[in-house]
N, CA, C and O of each residue as an XYZ file, in Angstrom:
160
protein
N      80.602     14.596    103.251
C      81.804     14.263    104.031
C      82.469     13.017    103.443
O      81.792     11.996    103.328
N      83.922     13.038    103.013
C      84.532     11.887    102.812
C      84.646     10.968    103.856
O      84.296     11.193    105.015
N      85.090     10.035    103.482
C      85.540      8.587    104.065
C      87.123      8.791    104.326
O      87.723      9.402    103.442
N      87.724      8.428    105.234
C      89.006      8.449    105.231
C      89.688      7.738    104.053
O      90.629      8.331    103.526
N      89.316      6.505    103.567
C      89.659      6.014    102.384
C      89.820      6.473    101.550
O      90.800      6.187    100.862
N      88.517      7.860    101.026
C      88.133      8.503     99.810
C      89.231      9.917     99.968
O      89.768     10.599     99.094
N      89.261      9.967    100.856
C      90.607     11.253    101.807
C      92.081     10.516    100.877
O      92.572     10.856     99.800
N      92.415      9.542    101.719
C      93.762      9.257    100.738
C      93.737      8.574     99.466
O      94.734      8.107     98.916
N      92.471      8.532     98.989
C      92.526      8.541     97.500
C      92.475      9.824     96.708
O      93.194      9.839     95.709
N      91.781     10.873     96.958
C      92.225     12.329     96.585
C      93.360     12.688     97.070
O      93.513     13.779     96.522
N      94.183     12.537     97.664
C      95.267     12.902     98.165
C      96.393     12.441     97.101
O      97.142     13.178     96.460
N      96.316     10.992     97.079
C      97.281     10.642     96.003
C      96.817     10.788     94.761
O      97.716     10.936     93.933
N      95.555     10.800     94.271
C      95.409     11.680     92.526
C      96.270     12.878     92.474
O      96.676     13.315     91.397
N      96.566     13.429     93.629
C      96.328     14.989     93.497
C      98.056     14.664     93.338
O      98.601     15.243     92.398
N      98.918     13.778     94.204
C     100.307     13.580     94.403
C     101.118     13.179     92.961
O     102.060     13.671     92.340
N     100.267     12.067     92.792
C     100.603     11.492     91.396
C     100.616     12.420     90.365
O     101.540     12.406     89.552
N      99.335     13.563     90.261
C      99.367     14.386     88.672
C     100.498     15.538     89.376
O     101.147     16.025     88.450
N     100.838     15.996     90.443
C     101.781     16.844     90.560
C     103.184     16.495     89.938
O     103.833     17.276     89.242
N     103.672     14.867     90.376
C     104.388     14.452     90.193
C     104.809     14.057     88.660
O     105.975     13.930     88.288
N     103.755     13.903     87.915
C     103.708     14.005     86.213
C     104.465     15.315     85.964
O     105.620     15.572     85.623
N     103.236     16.144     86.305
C     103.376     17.754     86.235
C     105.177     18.152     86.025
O     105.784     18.656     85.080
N     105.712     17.564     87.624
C     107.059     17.835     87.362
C     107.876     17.128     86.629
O     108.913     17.691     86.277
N     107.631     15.646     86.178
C     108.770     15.381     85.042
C     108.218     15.905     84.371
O     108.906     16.857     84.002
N     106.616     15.909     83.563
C     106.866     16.587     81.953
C     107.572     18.012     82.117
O     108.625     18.164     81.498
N     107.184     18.864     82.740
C     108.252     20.445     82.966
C     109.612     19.902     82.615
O     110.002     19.970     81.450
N     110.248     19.444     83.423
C     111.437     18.827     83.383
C     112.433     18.298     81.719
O     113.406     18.683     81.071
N     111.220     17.037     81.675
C     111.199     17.085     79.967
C     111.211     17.774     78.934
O     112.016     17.590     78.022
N     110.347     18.632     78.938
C     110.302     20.090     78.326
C     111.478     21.054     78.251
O     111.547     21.828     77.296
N     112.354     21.051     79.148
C     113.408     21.563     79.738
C     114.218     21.107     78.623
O     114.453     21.590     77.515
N     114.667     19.802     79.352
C     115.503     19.294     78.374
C     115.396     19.435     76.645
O     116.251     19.807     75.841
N     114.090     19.013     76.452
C     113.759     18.936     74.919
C     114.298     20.448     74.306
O     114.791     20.705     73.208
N     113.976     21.400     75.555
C     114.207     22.726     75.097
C     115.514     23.040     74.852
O     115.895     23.843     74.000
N     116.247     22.366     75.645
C     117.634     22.614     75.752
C     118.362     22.120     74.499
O     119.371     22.647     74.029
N     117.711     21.011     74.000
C     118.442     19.936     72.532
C     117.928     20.802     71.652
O     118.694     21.047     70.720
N     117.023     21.284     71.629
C     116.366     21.913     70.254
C     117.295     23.164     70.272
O     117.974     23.468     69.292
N     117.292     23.779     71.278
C     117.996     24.993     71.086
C     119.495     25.055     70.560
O     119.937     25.888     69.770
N     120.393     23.699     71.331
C     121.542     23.336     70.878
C     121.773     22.766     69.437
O     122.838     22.832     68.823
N     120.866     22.323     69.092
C     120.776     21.835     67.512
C     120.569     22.909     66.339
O     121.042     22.688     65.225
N     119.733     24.264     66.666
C     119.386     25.648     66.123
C     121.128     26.431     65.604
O     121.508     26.957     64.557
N     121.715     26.192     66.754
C     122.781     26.851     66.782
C     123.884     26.337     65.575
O     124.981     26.884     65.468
């Protein structure tokens, strides 16, 4: 059984790498978008 402490410390690992998760996607996006515009 966790600790309430140990509760909102998995909670925000889990918030924080989502939140990576969505800028690098994001990034990727973009990068995708320059590379593709530069191909052309």
């Amino acid at each position: 059984m966790l600790s309430e402490n140990e509760c909102m410390m998995e909670l925000f690992k889990g918030q924080s790498l989502l939140a990576f998760t969505e800028r690098f996607k994001t990034d990727l996006v973009i990068m995708g978008r320059i590379f593709l515009h530069y191909i052309r």
